[in-house]
C-alpha positions as CSV (number, residue, x, y, z in Angstrom):
1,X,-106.1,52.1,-69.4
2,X,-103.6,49.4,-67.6
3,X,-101.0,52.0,-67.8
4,X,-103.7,54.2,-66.0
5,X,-104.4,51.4,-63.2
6,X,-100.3,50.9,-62.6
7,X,-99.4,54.3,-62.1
8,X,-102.5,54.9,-59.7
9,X,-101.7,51.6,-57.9
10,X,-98.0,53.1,-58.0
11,X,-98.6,56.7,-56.6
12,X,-101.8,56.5,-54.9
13,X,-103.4,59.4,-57.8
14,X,-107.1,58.4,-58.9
15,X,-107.1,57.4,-62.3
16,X,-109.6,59.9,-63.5
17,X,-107.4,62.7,-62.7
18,X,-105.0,61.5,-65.4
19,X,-107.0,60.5,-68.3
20,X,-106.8,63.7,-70.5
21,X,-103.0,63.8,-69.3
22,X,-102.9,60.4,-71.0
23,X,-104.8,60.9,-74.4
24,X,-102.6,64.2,-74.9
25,X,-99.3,62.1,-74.0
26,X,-100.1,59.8,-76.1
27,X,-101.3,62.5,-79.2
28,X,-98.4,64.0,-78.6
29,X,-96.3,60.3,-79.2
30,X,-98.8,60.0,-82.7
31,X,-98.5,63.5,-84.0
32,X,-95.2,65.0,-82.6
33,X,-97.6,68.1,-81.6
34,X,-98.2,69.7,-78.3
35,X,-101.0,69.8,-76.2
36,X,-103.3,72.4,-77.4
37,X,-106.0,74.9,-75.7
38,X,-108.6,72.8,-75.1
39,X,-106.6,69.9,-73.5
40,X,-104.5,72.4,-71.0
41,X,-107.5,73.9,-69.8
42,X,-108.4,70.3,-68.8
43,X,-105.4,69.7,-67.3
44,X,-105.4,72.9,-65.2
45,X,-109.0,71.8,-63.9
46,X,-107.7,68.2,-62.8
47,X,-104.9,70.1,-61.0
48,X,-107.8,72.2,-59.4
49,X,-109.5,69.4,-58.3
50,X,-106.1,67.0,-56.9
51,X,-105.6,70.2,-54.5
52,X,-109.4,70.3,-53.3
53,X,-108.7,66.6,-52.7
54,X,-106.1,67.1,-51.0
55,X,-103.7,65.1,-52.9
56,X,-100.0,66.3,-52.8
57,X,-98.8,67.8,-55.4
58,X,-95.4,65.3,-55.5
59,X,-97.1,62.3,-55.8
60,X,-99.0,64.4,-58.8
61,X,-95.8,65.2,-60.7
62,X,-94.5,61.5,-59.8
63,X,-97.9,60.4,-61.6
64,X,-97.1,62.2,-64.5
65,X,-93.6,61.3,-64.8
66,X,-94.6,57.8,-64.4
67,X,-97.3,57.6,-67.0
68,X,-94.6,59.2,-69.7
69,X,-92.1,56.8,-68.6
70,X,-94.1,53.8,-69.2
71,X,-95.5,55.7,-73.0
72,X,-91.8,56.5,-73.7
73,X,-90.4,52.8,-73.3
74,X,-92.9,51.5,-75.4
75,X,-92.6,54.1,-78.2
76,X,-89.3,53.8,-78.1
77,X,-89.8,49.5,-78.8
78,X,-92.0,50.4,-81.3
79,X,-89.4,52.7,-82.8
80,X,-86.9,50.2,-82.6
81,X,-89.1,47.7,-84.4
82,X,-90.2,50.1,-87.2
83,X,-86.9,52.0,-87.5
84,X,-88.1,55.3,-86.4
85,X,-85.9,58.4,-84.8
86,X,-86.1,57.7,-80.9
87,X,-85.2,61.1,-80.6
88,X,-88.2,62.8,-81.5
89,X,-90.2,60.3,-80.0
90,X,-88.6,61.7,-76.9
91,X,-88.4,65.2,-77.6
92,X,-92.5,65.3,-78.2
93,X,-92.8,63.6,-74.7
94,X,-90.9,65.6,-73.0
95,X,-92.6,68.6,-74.5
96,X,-96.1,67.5,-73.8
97,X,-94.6,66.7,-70.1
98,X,-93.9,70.2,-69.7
99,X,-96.8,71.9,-71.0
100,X,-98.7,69.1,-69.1
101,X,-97.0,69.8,-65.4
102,X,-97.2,73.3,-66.3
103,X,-101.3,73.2,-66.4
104,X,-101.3,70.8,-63.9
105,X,-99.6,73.6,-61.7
106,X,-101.4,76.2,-62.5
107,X,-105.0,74.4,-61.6
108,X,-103.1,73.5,-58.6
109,X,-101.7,76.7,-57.2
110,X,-104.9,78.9,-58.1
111,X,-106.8,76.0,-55.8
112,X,-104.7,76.9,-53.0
113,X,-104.6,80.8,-53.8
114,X,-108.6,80.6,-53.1
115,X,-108.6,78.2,-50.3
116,X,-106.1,81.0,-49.0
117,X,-108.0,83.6,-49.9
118,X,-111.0,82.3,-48.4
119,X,-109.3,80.9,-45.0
120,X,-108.6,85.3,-44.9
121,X,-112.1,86.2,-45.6
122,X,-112.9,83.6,-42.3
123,X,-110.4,85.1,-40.5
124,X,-111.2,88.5,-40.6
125,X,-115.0,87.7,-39.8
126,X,-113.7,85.5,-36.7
127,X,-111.9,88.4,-35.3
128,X,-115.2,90.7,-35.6
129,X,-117.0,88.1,-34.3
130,X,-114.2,87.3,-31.5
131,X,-114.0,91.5,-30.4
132,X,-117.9,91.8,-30.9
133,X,-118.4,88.8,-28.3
134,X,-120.0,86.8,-30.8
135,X,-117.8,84.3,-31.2
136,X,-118.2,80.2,-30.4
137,X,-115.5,78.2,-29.3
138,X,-115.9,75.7,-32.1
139,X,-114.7,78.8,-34.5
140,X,-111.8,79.9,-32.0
141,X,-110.4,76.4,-31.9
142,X,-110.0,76.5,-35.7
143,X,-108.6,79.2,-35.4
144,X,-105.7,78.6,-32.7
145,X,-107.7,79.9,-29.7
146,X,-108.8,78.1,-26.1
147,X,-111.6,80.3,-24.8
148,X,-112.1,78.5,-21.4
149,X,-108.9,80.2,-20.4
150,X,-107.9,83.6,-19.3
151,X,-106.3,85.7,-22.2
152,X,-105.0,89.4,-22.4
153,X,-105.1,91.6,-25.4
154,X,-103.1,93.7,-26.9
155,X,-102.8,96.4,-29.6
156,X,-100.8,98.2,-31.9
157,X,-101.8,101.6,-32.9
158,X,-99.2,102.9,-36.2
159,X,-99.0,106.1,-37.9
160,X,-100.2,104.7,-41.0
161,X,-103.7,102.4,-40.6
162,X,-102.5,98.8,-41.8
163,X,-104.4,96.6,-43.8
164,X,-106.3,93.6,-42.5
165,X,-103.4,91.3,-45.0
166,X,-100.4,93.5,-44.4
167,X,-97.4,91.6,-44.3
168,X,-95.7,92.3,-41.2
169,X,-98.8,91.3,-39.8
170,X,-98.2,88.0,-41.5
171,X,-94.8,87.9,-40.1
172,X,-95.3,88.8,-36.9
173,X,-97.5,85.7,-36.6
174,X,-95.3,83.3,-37.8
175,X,-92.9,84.6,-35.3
176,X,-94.9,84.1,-32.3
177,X,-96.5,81.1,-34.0
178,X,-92.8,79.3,-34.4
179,X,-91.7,80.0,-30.4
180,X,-95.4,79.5,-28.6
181,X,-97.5,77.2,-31.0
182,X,-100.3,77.6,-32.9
183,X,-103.0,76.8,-30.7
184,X,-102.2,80.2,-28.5
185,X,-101.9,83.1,-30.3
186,X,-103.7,85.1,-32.4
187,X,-102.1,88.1,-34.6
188,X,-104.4,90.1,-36.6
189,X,-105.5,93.1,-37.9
190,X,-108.5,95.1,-36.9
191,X,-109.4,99.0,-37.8
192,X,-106.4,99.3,-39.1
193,X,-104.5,98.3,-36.1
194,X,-102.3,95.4,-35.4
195,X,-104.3,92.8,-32.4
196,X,-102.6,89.9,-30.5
197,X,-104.4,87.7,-27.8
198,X,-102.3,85.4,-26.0
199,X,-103.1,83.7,-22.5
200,X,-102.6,85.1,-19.3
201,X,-100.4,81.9,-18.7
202,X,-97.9,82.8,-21.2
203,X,-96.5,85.5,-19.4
204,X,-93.8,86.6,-22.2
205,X,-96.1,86.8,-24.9
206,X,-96.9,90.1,-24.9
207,X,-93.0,91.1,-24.7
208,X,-92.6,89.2,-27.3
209,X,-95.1,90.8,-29.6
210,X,-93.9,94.1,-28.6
211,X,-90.5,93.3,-29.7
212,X,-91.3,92.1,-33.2
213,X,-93.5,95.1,-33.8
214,X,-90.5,97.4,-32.3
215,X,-88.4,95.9,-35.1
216,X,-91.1,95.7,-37.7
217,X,-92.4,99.2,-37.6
218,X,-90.9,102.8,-37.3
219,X,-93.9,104.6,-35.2
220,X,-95.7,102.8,-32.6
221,X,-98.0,103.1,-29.3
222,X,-99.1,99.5,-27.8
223,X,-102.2,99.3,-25.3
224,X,-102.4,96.3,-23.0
225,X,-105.5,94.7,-21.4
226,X,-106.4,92.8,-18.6
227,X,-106.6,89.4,-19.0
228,X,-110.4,87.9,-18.7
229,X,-111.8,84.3,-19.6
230,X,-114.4,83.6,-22.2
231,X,-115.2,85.5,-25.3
232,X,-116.8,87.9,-23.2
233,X,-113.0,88.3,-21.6
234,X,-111.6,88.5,-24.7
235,X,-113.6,91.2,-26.1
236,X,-113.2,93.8,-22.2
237,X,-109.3,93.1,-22.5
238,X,-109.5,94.7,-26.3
239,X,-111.3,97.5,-25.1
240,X,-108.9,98.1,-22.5
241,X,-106.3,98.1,-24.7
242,X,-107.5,100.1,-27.0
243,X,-108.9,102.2,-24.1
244,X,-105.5,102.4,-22.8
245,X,-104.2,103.5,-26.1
246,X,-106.6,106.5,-26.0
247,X,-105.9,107.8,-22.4
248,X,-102.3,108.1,-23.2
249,X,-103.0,110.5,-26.1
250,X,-105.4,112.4,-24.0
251,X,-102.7,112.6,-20.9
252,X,-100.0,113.2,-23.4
253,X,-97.9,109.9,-21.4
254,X,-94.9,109.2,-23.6
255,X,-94.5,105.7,-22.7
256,X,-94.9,103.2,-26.1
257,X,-96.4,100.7,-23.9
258,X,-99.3,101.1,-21.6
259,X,-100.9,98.9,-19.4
260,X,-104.6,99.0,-18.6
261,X,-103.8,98.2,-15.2
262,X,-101.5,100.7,-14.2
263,X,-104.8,103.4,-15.8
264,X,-107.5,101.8,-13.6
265,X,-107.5,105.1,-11.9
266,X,-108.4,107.5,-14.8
267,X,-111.9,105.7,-15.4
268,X,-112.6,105.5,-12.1
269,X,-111.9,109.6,-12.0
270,X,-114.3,109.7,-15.3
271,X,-117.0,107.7,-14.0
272,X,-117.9,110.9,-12.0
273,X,-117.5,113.6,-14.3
274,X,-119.4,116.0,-12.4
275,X,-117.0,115.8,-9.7
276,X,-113.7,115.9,-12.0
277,X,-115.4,119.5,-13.9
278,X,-115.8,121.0,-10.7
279,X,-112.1,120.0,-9.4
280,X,-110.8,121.2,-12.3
281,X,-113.1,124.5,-12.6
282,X,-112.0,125.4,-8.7
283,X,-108.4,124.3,-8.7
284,X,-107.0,125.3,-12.1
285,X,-109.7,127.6,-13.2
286,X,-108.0,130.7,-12.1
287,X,-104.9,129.8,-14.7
288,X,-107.0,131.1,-17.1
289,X,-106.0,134.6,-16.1
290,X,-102.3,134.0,-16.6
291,X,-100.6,135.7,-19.6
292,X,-100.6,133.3,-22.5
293,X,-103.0,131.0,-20.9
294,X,-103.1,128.3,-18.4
295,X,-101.4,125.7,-21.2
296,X,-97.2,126.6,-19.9
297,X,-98.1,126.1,-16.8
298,X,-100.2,122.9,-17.1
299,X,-97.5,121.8,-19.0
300,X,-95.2,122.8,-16.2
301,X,-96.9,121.0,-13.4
302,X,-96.9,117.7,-15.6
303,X,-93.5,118.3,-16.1
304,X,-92.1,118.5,-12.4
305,X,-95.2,115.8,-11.4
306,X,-93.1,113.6,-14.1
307,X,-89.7,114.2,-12.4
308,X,-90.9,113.2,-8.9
309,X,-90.4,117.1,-7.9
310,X,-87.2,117.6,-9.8
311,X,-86.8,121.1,-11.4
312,X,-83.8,120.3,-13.0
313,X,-84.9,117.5,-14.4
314,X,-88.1,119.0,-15.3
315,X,-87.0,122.2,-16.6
316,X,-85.1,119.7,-19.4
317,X,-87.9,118.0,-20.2
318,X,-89.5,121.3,-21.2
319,X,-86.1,123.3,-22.6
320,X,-86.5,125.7,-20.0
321,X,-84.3,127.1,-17.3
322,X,-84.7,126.3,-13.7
323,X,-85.0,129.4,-12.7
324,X,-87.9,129.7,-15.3
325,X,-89.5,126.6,-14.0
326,X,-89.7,128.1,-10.5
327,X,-91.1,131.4,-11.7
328,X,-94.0,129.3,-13.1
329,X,-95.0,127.4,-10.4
330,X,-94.7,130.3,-8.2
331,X,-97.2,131.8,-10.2
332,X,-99.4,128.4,-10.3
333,X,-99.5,129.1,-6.1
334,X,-100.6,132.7,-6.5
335,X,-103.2,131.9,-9.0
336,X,-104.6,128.7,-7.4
337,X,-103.6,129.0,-4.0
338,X,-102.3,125.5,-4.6
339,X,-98.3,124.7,-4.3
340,X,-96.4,121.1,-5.7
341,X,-94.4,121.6,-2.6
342,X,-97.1,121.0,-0.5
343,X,-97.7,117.3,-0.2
344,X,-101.1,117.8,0.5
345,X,-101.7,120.3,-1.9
346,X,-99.6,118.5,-4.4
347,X,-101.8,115.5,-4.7
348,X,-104.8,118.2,-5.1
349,X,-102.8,119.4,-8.3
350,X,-101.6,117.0,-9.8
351,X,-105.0,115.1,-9.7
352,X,-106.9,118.6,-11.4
353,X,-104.2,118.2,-14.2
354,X,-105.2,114.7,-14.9
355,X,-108.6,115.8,-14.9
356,X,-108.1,118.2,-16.6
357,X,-106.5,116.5,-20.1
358,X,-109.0,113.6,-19.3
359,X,-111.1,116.5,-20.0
360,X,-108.9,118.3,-22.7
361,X,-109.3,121.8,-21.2
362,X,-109.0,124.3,-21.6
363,X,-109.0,123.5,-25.3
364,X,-112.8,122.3,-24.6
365,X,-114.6,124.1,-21.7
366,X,-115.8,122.7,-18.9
367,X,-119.7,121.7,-18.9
């Protein structure tokens, strides 16, 4: 046991961590055999139980080296003395070393495989709780977050749903992590879509995020939120996000990114449905008498709405010629009544065609 007390004095490892590493160095010495079964399980459990303790797992391996250092100098005295081979004194150390450290590992990284694996399992029920509005600040703190300040959220919507422990996830964090500190952001996934809430004050977080997600994956639309204090904040900024996500599907926008804040006017328009049906029903109703339906030239108002007026321009954003573009909205004024080139009349239109894919006529009708 001295040789126990030294080394722990020595490297600062308990003493009863060591013990069966001891007895099976020192078998091994007597015998010339390795460790068997029995005593690498127990190895593997005291490496278990030096992570849970928090112990390093250098000053572990110094332990061990130590402890065979000190048995190898005095077999090899005793060899000396009773004229044995020093050389396979040596060679069954080193062999129960190895098979030792081995065990000792294993304990050692499957401790830290579950305290990862469980650190997961209380992430993903922080972020529920944090977009739920359940959340304390006790459980954001350990987690990196300040919810006394303002933060915004945003989200990543991909082709393909990812997994809560995808990696780009992962490495998206450590990315944003490494320039802005742990203690601000949080990166995770949620409904199969990729979440990061930042504060308000760091202004270039959310470019940042984009970026790596831009280089990270191949098909993308981003929502941002507003930013709000408190958990409550946190949880109206993710919906705005995700809102914002939503609308731009519905409003075919083409834009990857979209703000919450540059949409404020669509819920507004949808707070009063009745009103946007019957704008719709009166303004672009009547396309529903053009040959091949009111869908080309919906698709041609949002077109020349998109180029500021432009024909030209619009007429290549829908592979048409001018000329063709013209014929349509001349037959939008003849149906409606209504004409782009009247700014009056314009803003008329071009609010019924929002309306109108807020409402997703005239695939749906209008009730």
């Amino acid at each position: 046991m001295d040789v126990l007390v030294r080394v722990s004095e020595a490297t600062g490892v308990p003493a009863d961590l060591l013990g069966g590493y001891l007895s099976a160095l020192t078998a091994s010495i007597a015998t010339g055999r390795l460790p068997d079964r029995s005593e690498v399980d127990a190895l593997k459990a005291c490496g278990t139980l030096a992570a849970e303790r928090g112990i390093p797992l250098r000053a572990l391996t110094d332990a061990c080296l130590l402890v065979a250092e000190q048995l190898s100098d005095g077999a090899a005295v005793a060899g000396q003395e009773n004229g044995t081979v020093l050389g396979a004194v040596l060679g069954a150390v080193l062999g129960a070393v190895r098979r030792s450290l081995a065990a000792f590992a294993e304990g050692y990284e499957e401790a830290h495989l579950t305290a990862i694996t469980r650190e997961g399992e209380a992430r993903r029920e922080f972020v529920d709780d944090l977009l739920q509005g359940r959340a304390d600040a006790r459980q954001a703190e350990h987690f990196g977050l300040r919810l006394a300040e303002a933060y915004a959220v945003t989200v990543v919507r991909t082709d393909e749903p990812l997994p809560p422990d995808a990696h780009v996830i992962r490495r998206i964090e450590q990315a944003l992590v490494s320039r802005f500190g742990s203690h601000n952001i949080l990166v995770a996934g949620r409904d199969g879509m990729l979440v990061c809430a930042a504060p308000a004050s760091l202004a270039a977080a959310t470019g940042e995020f984009t970026h790596h997600v831009r280089s990270s994956v191949a098909a993308w639309r981003a929502g941002v939120g507003r930013p709000h204090h408190g958990p409550g904040g946190i949880v109206t900024s993710y919906r705005e996000a995700v809102g914002a996500i939503e609308l731009g599907d519905r409003l075919g926008l083409r834009a990857q990114v979209l703000k919450a804040a540059d949409l404020l006017v669509f819920p507004v328009l949808l707070r009063d449905r009745g009103a946007i049906v019957d704008l719709v029903g009166t303004v672009l109703g009547p396309l529903a008498e053009a040959r091949g339906g009111p869908e080309p030239l919906l698709s041609t108002l949002e077109a020349v709405f998109a180029s500021q007026g432009n024909h030209t321009a619009a007429a290549r954003r829908l592979g048409l010629s001018t000329r063709a573009v013209t014929y349509r909205l001349e037959r939008v004024r003849r149906l409606t009544g209504f004409s782009p080139a009247d700014p009056t009349q314009r803003f008329t239109l071009e609010t019924a065609v929002l309306g109108a894919r807020l409402l997703e006529w005239p695939d749906r009708p209008l009730v």
